[in-house]
Backbone as CSV, one residue per row, in Angstrom:
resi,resn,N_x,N_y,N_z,CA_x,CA_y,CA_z,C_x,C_y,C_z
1,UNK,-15.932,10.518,-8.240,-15.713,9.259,-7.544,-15.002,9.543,-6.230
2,UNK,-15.534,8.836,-5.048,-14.563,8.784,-3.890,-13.579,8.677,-3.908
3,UNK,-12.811,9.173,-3.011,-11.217,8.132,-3.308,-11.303,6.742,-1.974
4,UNK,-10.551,5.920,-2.642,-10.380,5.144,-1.663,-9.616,4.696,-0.248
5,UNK,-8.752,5.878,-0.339,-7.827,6.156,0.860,-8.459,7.035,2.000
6,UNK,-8.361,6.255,3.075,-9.046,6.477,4.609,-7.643,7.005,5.307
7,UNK,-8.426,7.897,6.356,-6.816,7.846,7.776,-7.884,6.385,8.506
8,UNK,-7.130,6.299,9.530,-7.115,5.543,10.315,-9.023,5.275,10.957
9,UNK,-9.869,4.479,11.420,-10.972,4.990,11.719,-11.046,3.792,12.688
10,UNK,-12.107,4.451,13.566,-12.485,4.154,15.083,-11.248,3.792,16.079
11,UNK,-10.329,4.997,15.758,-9.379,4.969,16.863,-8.801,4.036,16.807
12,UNK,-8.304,2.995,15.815,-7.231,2.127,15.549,-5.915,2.404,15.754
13,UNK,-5.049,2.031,16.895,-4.067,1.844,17.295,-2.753,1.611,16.282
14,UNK,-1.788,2.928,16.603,-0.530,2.365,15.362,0.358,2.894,16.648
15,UNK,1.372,1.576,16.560,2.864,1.083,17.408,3.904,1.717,17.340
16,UNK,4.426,1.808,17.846,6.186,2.463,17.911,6.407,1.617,19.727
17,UNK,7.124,0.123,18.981,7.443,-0.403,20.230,6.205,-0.488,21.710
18,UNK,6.299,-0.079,22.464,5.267,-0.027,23.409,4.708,0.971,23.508
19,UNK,4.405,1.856,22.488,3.967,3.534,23.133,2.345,3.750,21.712
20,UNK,1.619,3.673,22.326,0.103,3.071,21.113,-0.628,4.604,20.766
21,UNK,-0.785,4.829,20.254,-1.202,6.255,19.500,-2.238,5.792,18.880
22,UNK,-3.670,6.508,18.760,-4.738,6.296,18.196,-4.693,7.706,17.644
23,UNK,-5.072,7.452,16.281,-5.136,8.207,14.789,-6.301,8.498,14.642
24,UNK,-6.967,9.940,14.989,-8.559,10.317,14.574,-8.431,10.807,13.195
25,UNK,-7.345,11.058,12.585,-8.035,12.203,11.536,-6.425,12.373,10.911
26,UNK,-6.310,12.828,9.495,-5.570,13.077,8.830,-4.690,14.572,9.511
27,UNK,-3.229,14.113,9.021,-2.412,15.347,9.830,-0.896,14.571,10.546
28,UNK,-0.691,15.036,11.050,0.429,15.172,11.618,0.654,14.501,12.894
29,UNK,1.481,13.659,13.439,0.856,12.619,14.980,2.460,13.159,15.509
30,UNK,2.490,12.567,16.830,3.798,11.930,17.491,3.611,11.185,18.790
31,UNK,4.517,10.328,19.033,3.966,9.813,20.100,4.412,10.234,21.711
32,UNK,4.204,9.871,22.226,4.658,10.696,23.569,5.695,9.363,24.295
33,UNK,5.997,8.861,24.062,7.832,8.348,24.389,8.722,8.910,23.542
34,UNK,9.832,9.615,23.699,10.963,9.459,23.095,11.639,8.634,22.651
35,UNK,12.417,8.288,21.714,12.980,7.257,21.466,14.695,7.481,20.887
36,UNK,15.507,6.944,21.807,17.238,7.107,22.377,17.505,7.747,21.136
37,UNK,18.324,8.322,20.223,19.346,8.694,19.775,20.179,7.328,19.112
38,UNK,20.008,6.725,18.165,21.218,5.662,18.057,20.213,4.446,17.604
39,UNK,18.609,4.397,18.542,17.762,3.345,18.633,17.171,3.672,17.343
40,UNK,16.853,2.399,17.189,15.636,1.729,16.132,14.358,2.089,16.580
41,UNK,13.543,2.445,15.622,12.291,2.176,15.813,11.297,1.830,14.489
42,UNK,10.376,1.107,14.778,9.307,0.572,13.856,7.757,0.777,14.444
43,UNK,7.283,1.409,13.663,5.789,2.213,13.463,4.920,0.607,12.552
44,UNK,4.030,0.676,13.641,2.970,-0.562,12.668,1.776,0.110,12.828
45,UNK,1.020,-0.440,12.062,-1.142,-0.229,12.667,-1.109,-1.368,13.321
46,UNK,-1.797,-1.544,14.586,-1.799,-2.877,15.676,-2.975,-3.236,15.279
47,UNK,-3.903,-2.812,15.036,-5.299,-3.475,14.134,-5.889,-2.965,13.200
48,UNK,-5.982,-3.551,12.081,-6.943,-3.066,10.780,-8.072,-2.551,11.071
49,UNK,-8.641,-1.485,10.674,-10.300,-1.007,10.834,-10.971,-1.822,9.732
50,UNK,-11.837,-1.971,10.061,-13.565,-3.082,9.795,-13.525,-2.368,8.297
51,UNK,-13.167,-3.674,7.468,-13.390,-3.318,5.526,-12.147,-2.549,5.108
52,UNK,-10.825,-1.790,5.739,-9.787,-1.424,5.537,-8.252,-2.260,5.526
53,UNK,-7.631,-1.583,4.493,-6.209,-2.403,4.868,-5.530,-1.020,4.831
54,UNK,-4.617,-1.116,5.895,-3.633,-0.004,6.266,-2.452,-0.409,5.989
55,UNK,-1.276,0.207,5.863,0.055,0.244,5.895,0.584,1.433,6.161
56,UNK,2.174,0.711,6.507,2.583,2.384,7.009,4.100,2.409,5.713
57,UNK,4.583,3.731,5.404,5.290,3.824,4.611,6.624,4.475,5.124
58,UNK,7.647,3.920,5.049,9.072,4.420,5.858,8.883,4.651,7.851
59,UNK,8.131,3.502,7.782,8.138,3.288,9.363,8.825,2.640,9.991
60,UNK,10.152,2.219,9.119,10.984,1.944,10.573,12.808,2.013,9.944
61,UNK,13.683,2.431,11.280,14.645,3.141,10.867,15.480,3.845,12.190
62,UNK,16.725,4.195,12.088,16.868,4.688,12.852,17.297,6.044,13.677
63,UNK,17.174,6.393,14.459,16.951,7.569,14.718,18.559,8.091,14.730
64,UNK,18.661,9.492,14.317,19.798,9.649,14.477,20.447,11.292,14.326
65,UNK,19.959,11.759,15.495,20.324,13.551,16.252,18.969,13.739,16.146
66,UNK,17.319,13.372,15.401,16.808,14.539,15.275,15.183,13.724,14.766
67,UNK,14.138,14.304,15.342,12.782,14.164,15.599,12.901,13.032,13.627
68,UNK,12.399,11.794,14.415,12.003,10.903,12.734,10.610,11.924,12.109
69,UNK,10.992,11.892,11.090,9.641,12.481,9.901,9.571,11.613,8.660
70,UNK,8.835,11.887,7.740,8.375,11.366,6.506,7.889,9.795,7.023
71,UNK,7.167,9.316,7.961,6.296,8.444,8.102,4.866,8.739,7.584
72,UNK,4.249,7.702,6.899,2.989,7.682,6.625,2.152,6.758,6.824
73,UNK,1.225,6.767,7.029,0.161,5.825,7.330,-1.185,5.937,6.098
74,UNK,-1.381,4.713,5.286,-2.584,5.278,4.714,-3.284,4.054,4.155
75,UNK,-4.744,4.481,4.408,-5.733,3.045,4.369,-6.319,2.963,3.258
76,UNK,-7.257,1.757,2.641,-7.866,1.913,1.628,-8.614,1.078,1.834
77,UNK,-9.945,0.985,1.105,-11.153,0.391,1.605,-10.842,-1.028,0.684
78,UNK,-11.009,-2.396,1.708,-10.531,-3.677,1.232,-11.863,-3.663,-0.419
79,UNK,-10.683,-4.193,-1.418,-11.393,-4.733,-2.396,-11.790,-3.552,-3.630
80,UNK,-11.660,-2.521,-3.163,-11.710,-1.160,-3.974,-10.456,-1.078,-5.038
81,UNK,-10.238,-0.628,-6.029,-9.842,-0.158,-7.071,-8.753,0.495,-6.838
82,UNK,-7.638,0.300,-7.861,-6.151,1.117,-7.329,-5.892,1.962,-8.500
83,UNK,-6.584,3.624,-7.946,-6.052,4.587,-8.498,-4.794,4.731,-8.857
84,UNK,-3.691,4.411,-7.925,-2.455,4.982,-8.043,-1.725,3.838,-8.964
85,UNK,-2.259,3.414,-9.611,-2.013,2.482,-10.849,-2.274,2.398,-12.077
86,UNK,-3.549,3.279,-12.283,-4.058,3.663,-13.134,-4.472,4.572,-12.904
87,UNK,-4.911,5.386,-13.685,-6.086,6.680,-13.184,-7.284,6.916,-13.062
88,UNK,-7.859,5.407,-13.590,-8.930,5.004,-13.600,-9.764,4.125,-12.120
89,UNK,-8.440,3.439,-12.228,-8.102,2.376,-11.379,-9.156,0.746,-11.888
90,UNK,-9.133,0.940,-12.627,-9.779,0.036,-13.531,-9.198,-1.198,-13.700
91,UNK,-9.337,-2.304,-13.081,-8.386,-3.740,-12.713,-8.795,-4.815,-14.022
92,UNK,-9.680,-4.570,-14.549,-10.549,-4.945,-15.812,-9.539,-5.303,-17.059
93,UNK,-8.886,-6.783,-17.033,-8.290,-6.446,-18.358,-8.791,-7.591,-19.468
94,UNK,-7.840,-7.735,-20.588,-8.279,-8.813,-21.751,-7.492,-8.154,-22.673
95,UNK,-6.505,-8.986,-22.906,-5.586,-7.965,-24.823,-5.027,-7.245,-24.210
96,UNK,-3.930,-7.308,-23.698,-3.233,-6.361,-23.359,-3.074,-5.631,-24.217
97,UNK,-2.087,-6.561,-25.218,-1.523,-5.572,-26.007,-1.656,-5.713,-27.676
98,UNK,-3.248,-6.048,-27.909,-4.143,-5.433,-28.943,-3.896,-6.876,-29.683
99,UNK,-3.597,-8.436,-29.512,-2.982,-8.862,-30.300,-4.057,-9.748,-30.027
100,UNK,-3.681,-11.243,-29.916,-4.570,-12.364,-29.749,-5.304,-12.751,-28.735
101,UNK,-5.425,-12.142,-28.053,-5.827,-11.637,-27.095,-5.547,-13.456,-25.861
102,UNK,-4.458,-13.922,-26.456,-3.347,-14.947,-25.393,-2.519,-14.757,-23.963
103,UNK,-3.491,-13.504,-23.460,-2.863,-12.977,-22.174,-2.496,-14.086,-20.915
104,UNK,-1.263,-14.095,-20.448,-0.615,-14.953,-20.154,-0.272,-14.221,-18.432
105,UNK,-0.929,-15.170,-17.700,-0.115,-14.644,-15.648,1.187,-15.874,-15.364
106,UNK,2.616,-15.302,-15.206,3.623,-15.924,-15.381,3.647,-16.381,-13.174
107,UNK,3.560,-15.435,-12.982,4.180,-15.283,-11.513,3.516,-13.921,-10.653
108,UNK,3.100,-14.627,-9.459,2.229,-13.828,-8.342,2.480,-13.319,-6.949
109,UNK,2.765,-12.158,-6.678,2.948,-12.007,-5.138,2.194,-11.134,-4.694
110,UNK,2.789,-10.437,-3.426,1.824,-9.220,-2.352,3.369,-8.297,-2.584
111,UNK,2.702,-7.162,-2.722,3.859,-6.094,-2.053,3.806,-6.052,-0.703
112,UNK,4.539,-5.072,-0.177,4.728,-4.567,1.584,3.379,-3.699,1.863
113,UNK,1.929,-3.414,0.469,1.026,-2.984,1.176,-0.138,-4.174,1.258
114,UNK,0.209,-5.138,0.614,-0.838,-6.151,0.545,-1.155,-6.119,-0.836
115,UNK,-1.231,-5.257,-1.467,-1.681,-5.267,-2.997,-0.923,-6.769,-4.062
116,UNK,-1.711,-7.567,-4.568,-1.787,-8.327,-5.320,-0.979,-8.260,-6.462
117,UNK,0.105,-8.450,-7.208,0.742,-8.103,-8.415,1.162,-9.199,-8.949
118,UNK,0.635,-9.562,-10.507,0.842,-10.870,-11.688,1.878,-10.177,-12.794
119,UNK,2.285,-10.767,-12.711,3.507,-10.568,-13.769,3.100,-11.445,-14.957
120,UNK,3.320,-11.392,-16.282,3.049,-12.346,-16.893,3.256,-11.712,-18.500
121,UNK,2.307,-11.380,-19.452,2.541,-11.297,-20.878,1.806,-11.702,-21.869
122,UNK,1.534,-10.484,-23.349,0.269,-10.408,-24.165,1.160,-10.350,-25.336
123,UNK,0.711,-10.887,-26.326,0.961,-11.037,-27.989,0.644,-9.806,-28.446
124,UNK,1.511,-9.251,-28.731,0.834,-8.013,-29.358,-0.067,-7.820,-31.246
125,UNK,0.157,-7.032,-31.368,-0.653,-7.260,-33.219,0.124,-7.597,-33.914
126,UNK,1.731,-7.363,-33.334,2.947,-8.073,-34.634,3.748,-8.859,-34.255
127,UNK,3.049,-9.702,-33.516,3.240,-10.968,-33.155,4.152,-11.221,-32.081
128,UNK,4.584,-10.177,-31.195,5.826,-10.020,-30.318,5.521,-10.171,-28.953
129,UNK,5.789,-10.566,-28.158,5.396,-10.687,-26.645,5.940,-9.587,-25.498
130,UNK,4.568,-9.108,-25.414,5.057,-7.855,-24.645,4.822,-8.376,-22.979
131,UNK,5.897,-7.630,-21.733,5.509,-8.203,-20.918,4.319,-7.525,-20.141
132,UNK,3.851,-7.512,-19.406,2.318,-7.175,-18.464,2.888,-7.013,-17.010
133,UNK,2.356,-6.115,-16.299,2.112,-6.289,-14.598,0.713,-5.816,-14.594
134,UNK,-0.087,-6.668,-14.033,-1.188,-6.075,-12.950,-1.393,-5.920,-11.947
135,UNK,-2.239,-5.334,-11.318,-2.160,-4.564,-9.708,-3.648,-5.061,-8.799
136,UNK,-3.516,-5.612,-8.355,-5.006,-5.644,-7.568,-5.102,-5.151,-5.938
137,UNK,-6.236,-4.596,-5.973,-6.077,-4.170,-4.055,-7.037,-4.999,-3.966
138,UNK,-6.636,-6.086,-3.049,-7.002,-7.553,-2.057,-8.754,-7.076,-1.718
């Protein structure tokens, strides 16, 4: 199976304040402003690529004596399956937890990548209520 994680494609633009960096290819970037000693900075994608959702991970923060690292950027094709949730990535459920199959969605949000997450809860076979999270990529 493919995976569903893209770098960046057709030269989609990611931010650091006013200084725009286009991302061809997986690896290593920087941008060509410096940024003060002391200052803030925040790394965005300025536009989604066509069928992708991007995010960036520990992109913003502040600088302090020495070149920022551990930024990431990483895309996934809208509507595709979330490996890193399962290993399957298999969004497919019913019975959680083997019982009456009374599976219950309590409460719904987005994380900081967009991904979809229900909180909620399944009867199990001895009658006990176990709780549930599911994961969906949008």
């Amino acid at each position: 199976m493919e995976s569903p994680w893209r770098t960046l494609e057709n030269h989609n633009p990611v931010v650091s304040g006013g200084d725009y960096l286009a991302i061809t290819s997986d690896g290593t970037f920087s941008f060509s402003t410096a940024i003060a000693d002391g200052s803030t900075c925040n790394v965005t994608v300025k536009e989604q690529p066509a069928g992708q959702n991007c995010f960036v991970t520990n992109g913003s923060g502040t600088v302090s004596g020495a070149n920022v690292t551990g930024i990431q950027i990483g895309c996934y094709n809208s509507g595709s399956l979330d490996p890193a949730f399962d290993t399957d990535g298999i969004v497919v459920h019913n019975n959680a937890a083997s019982g009456n199959g009374k599976d219950v969605g309590n409460s719904i949000t987005t994380d900081a990548t967009g991904k979809i997450l229900v909180t909620g809860g399944s009867y199990n076979s001895s009658g006990n209520y176990d709780m549930v999270i599911w994961r969906y990529i949008p």
